[in-house]
ROGU-104665 format. One record per residue (C-alpha): y, x, z. Coordinates in nm, 3 decimals. Example, Ala and Ser with C-alpha at 12.3 -4.5 7.8 and 13.67 -1.06 7.14 Angstrom:
<rs>
[[-0.450; 1.230; 0.780]]
[[-0.106; 1.367; 0.714]]
</rs>
This chain:
<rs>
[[2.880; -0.902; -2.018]]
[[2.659; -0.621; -1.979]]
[[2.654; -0.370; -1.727]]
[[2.729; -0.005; -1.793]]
[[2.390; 0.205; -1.707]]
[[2.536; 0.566; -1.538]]
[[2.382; 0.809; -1.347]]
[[2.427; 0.630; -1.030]]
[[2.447; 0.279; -1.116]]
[[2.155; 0.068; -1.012]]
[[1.982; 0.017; -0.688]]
[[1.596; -0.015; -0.638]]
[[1.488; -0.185; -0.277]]
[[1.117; -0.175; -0.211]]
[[1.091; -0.434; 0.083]]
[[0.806; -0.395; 0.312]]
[[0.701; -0.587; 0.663]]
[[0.701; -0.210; 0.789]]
[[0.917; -0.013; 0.633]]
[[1.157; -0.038; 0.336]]
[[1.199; 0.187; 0.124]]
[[1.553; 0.228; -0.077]]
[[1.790; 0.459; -0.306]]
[[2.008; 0.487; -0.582]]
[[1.819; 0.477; -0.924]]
[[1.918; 0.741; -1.179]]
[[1.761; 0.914; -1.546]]
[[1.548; 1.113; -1.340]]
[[1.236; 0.905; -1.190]]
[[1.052; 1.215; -1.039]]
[[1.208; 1.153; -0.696]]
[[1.095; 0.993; -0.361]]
[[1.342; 0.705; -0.245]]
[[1.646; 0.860; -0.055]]
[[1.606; 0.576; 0.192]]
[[1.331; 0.486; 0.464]]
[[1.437; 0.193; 0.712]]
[[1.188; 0.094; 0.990]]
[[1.190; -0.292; 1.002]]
[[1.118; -0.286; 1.350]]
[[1.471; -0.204; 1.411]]
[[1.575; -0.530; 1.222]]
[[1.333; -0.754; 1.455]]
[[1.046; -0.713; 1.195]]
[[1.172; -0.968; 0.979]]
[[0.867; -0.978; 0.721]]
[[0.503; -1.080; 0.883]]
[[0.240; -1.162; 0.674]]
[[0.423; -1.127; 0.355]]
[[0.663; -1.433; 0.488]]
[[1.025; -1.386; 0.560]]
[[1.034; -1.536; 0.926]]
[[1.423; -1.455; 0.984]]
[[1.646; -1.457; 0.655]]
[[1.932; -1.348; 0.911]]
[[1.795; -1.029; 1.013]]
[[1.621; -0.981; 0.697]]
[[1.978; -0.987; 0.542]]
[[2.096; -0.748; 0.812]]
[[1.827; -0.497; 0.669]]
[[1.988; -0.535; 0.310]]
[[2.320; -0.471; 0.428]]
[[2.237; -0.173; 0.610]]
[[2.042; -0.045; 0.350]]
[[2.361; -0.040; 0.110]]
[[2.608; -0.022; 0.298]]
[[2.528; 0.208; 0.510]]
[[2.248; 0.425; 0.409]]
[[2.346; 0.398; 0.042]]
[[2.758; 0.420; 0.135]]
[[2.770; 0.170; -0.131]]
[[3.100; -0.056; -0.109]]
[[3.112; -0.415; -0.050]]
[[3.446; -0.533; -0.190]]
[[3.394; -0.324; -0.509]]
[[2.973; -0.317; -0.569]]
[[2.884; -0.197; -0.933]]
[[2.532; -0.177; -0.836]]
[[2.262; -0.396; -0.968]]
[[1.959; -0.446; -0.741]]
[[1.619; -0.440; -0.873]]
[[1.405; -0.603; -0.529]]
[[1.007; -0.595; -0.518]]
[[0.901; -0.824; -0.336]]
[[0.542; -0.964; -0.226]]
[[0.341; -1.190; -0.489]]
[[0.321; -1.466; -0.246]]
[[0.680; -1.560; -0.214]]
[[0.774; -1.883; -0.324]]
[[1.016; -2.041; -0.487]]
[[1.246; -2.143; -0.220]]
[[1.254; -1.789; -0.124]]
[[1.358; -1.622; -0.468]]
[[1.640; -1.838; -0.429]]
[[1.749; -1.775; -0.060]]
[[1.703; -1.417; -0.205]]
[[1.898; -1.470; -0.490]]
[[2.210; -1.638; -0.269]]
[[2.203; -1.379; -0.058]]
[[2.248; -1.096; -0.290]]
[[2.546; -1.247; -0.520]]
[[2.705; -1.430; -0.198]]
[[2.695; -1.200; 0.071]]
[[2.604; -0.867; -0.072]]
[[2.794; -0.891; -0.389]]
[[2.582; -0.752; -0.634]]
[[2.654; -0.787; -0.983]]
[[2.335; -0.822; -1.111]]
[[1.989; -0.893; -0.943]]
[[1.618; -0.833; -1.071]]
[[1.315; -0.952; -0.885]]
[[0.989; -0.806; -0.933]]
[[0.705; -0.842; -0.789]]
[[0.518; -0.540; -0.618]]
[[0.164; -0.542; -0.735]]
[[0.228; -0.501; -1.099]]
[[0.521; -0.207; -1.002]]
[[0.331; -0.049; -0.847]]
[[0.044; -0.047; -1.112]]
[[0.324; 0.046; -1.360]]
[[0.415; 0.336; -1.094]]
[[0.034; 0.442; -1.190]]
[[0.080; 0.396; -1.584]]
[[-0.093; 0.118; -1.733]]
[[-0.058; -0.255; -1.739]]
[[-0.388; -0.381; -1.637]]
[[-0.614; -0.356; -1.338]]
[[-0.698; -0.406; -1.012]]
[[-0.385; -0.346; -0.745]]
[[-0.528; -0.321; -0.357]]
[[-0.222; -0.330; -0.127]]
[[-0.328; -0.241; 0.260]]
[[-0.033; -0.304; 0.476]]
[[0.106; -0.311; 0.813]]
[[-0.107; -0.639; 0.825]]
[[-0.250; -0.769; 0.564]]
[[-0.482; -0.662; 0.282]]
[[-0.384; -0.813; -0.054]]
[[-0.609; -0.785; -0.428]]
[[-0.423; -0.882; -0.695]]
[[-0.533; -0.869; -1.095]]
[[-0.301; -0.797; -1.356]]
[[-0.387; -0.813; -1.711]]
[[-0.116; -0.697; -1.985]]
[[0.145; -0.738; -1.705]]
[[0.068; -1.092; -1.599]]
[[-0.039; -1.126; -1.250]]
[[-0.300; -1.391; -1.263]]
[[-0.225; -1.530; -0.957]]
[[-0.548; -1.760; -0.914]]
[[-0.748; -1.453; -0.869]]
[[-0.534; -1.341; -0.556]]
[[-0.703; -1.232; -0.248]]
[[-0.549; -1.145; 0.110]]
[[-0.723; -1.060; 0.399]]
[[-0.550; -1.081; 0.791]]
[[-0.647; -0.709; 0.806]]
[[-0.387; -0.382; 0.825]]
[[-0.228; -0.078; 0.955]]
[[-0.129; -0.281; 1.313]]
[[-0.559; -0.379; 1.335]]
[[-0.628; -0.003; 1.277]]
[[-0.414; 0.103; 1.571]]
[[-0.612; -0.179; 1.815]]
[[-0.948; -0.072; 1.710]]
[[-0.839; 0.299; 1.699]]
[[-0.729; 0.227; 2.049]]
[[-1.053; 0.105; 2.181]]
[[-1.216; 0.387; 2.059]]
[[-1.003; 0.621; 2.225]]
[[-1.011; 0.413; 2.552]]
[[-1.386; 0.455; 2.523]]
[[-1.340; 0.862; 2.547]]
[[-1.346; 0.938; 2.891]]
[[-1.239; 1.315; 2.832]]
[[-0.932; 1.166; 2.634]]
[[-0.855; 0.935; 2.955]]
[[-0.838; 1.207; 3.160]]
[[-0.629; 1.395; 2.957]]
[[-0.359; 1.122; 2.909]]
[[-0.401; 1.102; 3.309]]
[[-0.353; 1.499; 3.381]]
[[0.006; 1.477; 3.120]]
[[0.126; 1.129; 3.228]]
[[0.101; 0.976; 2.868]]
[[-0.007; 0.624; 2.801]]
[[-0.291; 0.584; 2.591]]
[[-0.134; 0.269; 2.432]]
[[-0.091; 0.176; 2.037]]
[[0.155; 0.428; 1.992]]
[[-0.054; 0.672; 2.098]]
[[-0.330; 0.545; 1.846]]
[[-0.068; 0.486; 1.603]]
[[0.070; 0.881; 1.575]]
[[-0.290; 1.021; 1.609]]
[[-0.394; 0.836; 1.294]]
[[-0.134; 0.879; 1.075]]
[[-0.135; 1.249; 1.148]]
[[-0.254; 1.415; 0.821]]
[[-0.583; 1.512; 0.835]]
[[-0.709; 1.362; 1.114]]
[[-0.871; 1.105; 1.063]]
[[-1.064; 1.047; 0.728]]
[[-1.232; 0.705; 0.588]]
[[-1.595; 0.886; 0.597]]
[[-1.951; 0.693; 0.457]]
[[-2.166; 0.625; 0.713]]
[[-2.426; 0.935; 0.635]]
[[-2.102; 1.146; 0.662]]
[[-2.028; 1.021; 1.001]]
[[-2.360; 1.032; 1.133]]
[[-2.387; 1.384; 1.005]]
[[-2.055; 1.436; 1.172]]
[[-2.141; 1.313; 1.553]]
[[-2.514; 1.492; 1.515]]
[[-2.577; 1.779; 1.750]]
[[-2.649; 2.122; 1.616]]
[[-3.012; 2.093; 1.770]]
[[-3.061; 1.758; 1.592]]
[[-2.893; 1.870; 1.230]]
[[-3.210; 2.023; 1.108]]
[[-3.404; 1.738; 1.193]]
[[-3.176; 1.476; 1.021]]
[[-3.044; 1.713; 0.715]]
[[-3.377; 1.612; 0.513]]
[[-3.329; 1.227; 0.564]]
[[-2.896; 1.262; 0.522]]
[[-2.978; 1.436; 0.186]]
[[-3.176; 1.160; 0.118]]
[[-2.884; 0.895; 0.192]]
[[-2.662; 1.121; 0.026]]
[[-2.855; 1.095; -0.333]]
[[-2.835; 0.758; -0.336]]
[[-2.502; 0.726; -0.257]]
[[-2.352; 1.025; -0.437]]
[[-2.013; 0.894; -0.620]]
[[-1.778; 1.062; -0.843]]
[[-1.475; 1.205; -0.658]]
[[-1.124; 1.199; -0.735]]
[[-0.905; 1.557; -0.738]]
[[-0.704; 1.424; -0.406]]
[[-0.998; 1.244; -0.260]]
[[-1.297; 1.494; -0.244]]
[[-1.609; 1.456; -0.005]]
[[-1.510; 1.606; 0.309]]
[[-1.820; 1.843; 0.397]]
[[-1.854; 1.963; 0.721]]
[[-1.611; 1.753; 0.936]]
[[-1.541; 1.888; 1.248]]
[[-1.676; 1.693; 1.576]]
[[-1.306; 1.695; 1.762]]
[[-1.023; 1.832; 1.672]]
[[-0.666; 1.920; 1.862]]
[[-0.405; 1.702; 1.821]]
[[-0.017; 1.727; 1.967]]
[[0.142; 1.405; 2.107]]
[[0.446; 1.465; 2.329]]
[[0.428; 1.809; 2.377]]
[[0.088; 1.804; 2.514]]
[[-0.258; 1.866; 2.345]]
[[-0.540; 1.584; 2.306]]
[[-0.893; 1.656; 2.182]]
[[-0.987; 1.346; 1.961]]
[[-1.323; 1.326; 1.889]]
[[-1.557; 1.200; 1.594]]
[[-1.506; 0.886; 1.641]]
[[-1.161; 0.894; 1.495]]
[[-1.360; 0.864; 1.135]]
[[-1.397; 0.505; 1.212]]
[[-1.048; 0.372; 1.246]]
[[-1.073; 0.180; 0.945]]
[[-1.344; 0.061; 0.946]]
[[-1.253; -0.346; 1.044]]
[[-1.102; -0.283; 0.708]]
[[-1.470; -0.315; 0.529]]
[[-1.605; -0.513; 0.894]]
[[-1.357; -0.713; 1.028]]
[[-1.545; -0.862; 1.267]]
[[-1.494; -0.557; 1.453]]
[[-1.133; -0.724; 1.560]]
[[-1.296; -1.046; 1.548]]
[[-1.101; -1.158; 1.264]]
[[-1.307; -1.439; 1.056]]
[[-1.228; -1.344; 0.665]]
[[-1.420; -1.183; 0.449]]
[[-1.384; -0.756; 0.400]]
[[-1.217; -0.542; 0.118]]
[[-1.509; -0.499; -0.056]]
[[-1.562; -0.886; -0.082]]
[[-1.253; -1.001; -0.177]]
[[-1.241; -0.680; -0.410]]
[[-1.508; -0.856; -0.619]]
[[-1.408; -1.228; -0.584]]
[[-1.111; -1.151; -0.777]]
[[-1.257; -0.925; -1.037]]
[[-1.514; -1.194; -1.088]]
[[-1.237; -1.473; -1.128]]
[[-1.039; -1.247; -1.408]]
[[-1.024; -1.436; -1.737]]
[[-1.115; -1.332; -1.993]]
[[-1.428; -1.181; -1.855]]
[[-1.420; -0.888; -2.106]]
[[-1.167; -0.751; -1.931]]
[[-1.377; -0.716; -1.584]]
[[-1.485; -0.388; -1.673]]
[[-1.104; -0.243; -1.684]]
[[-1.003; -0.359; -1.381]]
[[-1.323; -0.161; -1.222]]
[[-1.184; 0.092; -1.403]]
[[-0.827; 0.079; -1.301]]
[[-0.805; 0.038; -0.965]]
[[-0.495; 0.135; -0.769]]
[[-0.430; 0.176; -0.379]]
[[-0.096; 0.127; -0.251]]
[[0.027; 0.044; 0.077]]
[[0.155; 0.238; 0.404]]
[[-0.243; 0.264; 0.481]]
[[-0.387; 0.378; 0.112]]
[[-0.293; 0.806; 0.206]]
[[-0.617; 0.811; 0.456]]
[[-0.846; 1.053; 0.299]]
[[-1.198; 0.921; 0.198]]
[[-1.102; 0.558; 0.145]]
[[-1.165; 0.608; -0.234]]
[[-1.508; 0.751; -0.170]]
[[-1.563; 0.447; 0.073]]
[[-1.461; 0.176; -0.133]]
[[-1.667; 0.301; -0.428]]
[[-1.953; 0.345; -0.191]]
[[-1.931; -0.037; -0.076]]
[[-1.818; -0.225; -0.384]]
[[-2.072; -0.034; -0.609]]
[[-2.300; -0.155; -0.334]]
[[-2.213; -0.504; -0.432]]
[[-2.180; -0.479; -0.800]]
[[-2.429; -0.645; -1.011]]
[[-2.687; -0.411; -1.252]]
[[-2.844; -0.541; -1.509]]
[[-3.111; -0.387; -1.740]]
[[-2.920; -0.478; -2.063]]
[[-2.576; -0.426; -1.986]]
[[-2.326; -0.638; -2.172]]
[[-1.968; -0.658; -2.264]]
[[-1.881; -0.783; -1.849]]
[[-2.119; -0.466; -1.736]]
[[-1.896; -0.260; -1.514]]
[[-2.045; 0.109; -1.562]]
[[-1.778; 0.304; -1.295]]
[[-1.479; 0.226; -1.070]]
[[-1.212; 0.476; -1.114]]
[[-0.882; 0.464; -0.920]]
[[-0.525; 0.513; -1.115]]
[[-0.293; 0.756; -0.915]]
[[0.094; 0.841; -1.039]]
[[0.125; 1.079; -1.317]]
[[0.084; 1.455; -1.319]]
[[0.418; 1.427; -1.520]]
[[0.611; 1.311; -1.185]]
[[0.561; 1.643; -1.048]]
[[0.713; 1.559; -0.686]]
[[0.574; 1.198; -0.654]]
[[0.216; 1.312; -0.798]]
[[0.157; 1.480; -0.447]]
[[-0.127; 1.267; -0.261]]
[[0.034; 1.181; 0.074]]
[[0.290; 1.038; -0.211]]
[[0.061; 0.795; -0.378]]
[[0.247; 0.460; -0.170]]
[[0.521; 0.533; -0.392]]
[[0.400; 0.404; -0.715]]
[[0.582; 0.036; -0.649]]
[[0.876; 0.249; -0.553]]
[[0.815; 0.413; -0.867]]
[[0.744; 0.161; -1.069]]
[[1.045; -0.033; -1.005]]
[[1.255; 0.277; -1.080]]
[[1.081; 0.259; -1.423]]
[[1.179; -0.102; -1.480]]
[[1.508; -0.140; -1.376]]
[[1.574; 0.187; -1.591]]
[[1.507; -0.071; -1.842]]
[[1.631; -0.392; -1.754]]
[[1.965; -0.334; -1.658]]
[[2.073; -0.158; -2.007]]
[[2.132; -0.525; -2.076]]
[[2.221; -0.847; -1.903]]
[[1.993; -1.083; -2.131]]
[[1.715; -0.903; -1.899]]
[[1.833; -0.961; -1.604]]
[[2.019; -1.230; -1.338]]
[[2.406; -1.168; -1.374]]
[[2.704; -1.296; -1.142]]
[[2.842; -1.486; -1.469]]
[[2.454; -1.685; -1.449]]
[[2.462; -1.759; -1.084]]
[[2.816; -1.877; -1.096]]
[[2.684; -2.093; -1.386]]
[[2.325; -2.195; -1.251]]
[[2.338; -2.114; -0.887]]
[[2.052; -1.954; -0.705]]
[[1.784; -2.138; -0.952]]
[[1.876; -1.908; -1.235]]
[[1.640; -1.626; -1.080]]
[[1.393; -1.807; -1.225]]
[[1.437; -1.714; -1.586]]
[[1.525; -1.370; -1.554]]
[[1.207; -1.209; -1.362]]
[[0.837; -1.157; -1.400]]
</rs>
């Protein structure tokens, strides 16, 4: 028995170790998700892509649509479409699967995974999906929607590292000490956290751009000959939301609590542990590396080229500006060139971004919803009929194993 596809029917639940993002699916896809939940008021259930308690993990679900969604229990008619990370095993499909027909009472369940939602959130079905979360980095290639999962990369490095580092910068600003001092704020992570994710403040700049940046106006003359110089060599095409910055200002004014903080350059290098991580003195390799360990792993290798040229950036950390600029600058400074360029040659990276078409969600501090987006566009899809996806009829049949042959 199939379910009837309205309006309002079906339910699309982006889980993330951060946030979670929910709402009600409908015919119109150019919308942001009517739902935000912080996980941190659910215990952070979700750490390193792992479910580490299914109990308040399934207190987040029934919040999410029972609450915030005012869907109702007794009587759901809502079939849930739930992205969840690539890593997840088996075991935890299934728990996932028992918990939505047995406790939640859905009628129908999809599981997706995120990396190849959010690449369909971007419109095409191959490339390269980099995912920088709350705290971990993931690199996953998908070619013709298969994930191939032996190419999969994940470094220990995310949003919560940023924030440390961040904060050790700041600590290292005496002026900013003081300040916190004089208004009786604590310069702690939260601090670092709101400063960064304040929009335009800090921006993922290239080394000559910093350096430019932190020179005094004495020095500039003196170093604008050998920047220039820098600058040819590392010029890079620039996307329309992720232009070079040009003159970034030394320190800039910044509200946090009702009082005013002057940050200063040094709040261009916040991310960098993401392409050094020794600078948290984590022992993996950077984005940049594992970037082009698992392009190099694709099979076949003709289709190396397109993942360069199809790279996506999702994640609660991928709206910085200048990270596009910066990962070109450092992966292009790995990439092999060769005289006589064959089939494998990679000639440009180019980053995918959601559709001019989705008017609302095209916006750039929008972009980490393309696997909200994506999944939107799928379940759209799958639940017109129940051959696509897991029904209460199959579970009742198979039990929670059954998840197995309905999903990607």
């Amino acid at each position: 028995m199939s379910i009837s596809l309205r309006e309002d029917n079906f339910v699309v639940i982006d889980v993330g170790s951060y946030q979670t993002k929910a709402g009600v699916g409908t015919h119109d896809t150019n919308k942001i998700p009517s739902t935000l939940v912080s996980m941190a008021e659910f215990n952070s259930p979700i750490k390193d892509n792992r479910i580490v308690s299914w109990d308040d993990f399934e207190a987040t679900l029934q919040h999410v649509l029972f609450k915030e969604l005012n869907i109702k229990k007794i009587r759901n008619e809502h079939p849930v479409l739930m992205s969840v990370p690539v890593h997840w095993t088996k075991q935890e499909h299934e728990r996932l699967t028992q918990i939505a027909f047995e406790n939640l009472n859905v009628p129908g369940l999809y599981i997706a995974p995120q990396p190849l939602l959010a690449l369909y959130g971007c419109g095409s079905v191959s490339g390269l999906v980099v995912d920088v979360g709350h705290s971990n980095t993931d690199v996953n290639v998908i070619v013709d929607s298969l994930i191939q999962t032996s190419c999969s990369e994940t470094i220990p490095i995310g949003g919560d590292h940023f924030n440390r580092y961040f904060l050790t910068l700041l600590k290292g600003d005496s002026g900013l000490v003081q300040q916190c001092e004089q208004a009786g704020v604590a310069l702690d992570e939260a601090f670092a956290q709101h400063i960064r994710e304040q929009p335009g403040v800090c921006h993922v700049a290239i080394n000559h751009e910093l350096q430019k940046t932190a020179a005094t106006e004495q020095d500039e003359s003196a170093v604008s000959s050998n920047m220039d110089e820098i600058a040819d060599k590392e010029a890079l095409p620039t996307d329309e939301d992720d232009e070079a910055p040009g003159d970034l200002p030394e320190t800039i004014d910044v509200e946090y609590r009702e009082h005013k903080f002057t940050i200063g350059a040094y709040r261009h290098r916040a991310y960098d542990p993401l392409f050094d991580p020794a600078l948290v003195g984590a022992d993996c390799l950077s984005l940049q590396e594992i970037m082009l360990m698992a392009a190099n792993r694709c099979e076949p290798p003709e289709f190396r080229p397109k993942l360069w040229e199809n790279v996506v950036l999702t994640g609660g950390c991928c709206l910085v500006q200048g990270l596009k600029r910066r990962v070109r600058s450092q992966v292009g400074a790995l990439l092999p060139v060769s005289e006589n360029p064959g089939d494998t040659q990679t000639t440009a990276i180019g980053f995918l971004r959601i559709p001019d078409y989705f008017s609302v969600l095209k916006k750039a501090n929008y972009q980490h919803y393309s696997t909200w987006l994506g999944g939107e566009i799928v379940a759209k899809l799958i639940f017109i009929d129940a051959k696509n996806y897991v029904s209460k009829v199959d579970y009742n049949e198979s039990g929670p194993s059954v998840c197995h042959t309905k999903s990607y």
